[in-house]
C-alpha positions in Angstrom: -17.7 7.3 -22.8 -15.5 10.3 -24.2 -13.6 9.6 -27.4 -9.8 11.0 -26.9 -9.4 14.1 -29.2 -5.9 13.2 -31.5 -3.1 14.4 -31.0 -2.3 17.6 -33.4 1.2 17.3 -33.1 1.3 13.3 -33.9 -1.2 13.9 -36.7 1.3 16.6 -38.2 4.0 14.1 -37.7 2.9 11.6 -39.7 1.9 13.6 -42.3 5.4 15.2 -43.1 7.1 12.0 -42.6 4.7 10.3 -45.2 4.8 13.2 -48.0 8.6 13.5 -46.8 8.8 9.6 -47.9 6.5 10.1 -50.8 8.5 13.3 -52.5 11.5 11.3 -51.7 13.1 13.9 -49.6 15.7 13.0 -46.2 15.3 14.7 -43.3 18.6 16.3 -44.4 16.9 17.9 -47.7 13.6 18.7 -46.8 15.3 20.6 -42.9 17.2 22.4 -45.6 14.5 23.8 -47.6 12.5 24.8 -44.8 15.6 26.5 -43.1 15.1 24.5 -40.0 17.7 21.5 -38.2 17.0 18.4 -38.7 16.9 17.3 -34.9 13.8 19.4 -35.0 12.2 18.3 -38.4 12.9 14.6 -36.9 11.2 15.8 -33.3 7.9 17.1 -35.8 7.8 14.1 -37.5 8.1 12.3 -34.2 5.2 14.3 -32.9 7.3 15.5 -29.8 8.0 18.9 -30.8 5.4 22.0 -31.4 6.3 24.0 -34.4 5.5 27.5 -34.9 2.9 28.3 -37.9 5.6 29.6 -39.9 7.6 26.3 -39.8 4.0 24.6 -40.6 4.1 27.0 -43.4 7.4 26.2 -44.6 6.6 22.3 -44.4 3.9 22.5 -46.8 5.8 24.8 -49.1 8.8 22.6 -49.1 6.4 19.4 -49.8 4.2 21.7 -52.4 1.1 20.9 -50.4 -1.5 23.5 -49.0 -1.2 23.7 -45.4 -4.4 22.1 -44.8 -3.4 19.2 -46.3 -0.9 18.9 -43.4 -3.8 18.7 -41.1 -5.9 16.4 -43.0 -6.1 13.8 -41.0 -6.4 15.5 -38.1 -10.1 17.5 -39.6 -11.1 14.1 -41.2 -11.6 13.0 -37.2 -13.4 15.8 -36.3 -15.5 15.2 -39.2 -14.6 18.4 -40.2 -15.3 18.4 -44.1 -12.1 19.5 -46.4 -12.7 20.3 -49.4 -9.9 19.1 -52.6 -8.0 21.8 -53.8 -7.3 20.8 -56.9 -6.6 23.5 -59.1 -7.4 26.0 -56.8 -4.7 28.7 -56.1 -2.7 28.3 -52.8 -1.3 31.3 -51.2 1.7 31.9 -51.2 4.0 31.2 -48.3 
C-alpha cells in the first residue's frame, strides 16, 4: 500500500496560519510586512495557492522563524531529521 506524500502547500498553510495566530498577527498585518495582498496570504494559508521562495522567505522573516521551520512539518513526515536552531544564526532574508 503506498502512503500519500503531504501536501507541501497545505503543510505551509498551516504553518503560517498557526505562527500567524501565535505572534498575534491578522492577515492584514502580517500581508503587510511581507509586501504581499492578503487574498493571497489567505490562499497560502489555505493551501490553495503556490508561493514563490521569496514570498516563503518573507513569511518567515515577517514571523521571525527560519525558513525551515515553515516546512517542519512537512520533513517531520518524511522522517527527514531537523535539527533546533536555537541560537544558531539565520540568514538574512
Amino acid at each position: 500500500m503506498q502512503t500519500a506524500e503531504p501536501d507541501f502547500k497545505k503543510v505551509l498553510g498551516s504553518r503560517v496560519l498557526r505562527m500567524r495566530h501565535s505572534a498575534g498577527l491578522t492577515q492584514s498585518a502580517l500581508s503587510e510586512r511581507c509586501g504581499i495582498y492578503r487574498t493571497y496570504l489567505s490562499r497560502i494559508e489555505a493551501g490553495a495557492a503556490n508561493p514563490t521562495i521569496m514570498v516563503v522567505a518573507a513569511l518567515a522573516a515577517s514571523l521571525h522563524v527560519p525558513i525551515s521551520e515553515l516546512f517542519r512539518q512537512y520533513n517531520d513526515s518524511q522522517g527527514v531529521d531537523v535539527p533546533a536552531q536555537d541560537g544558531a544564526e539565520e540568514d538574512s532574508v
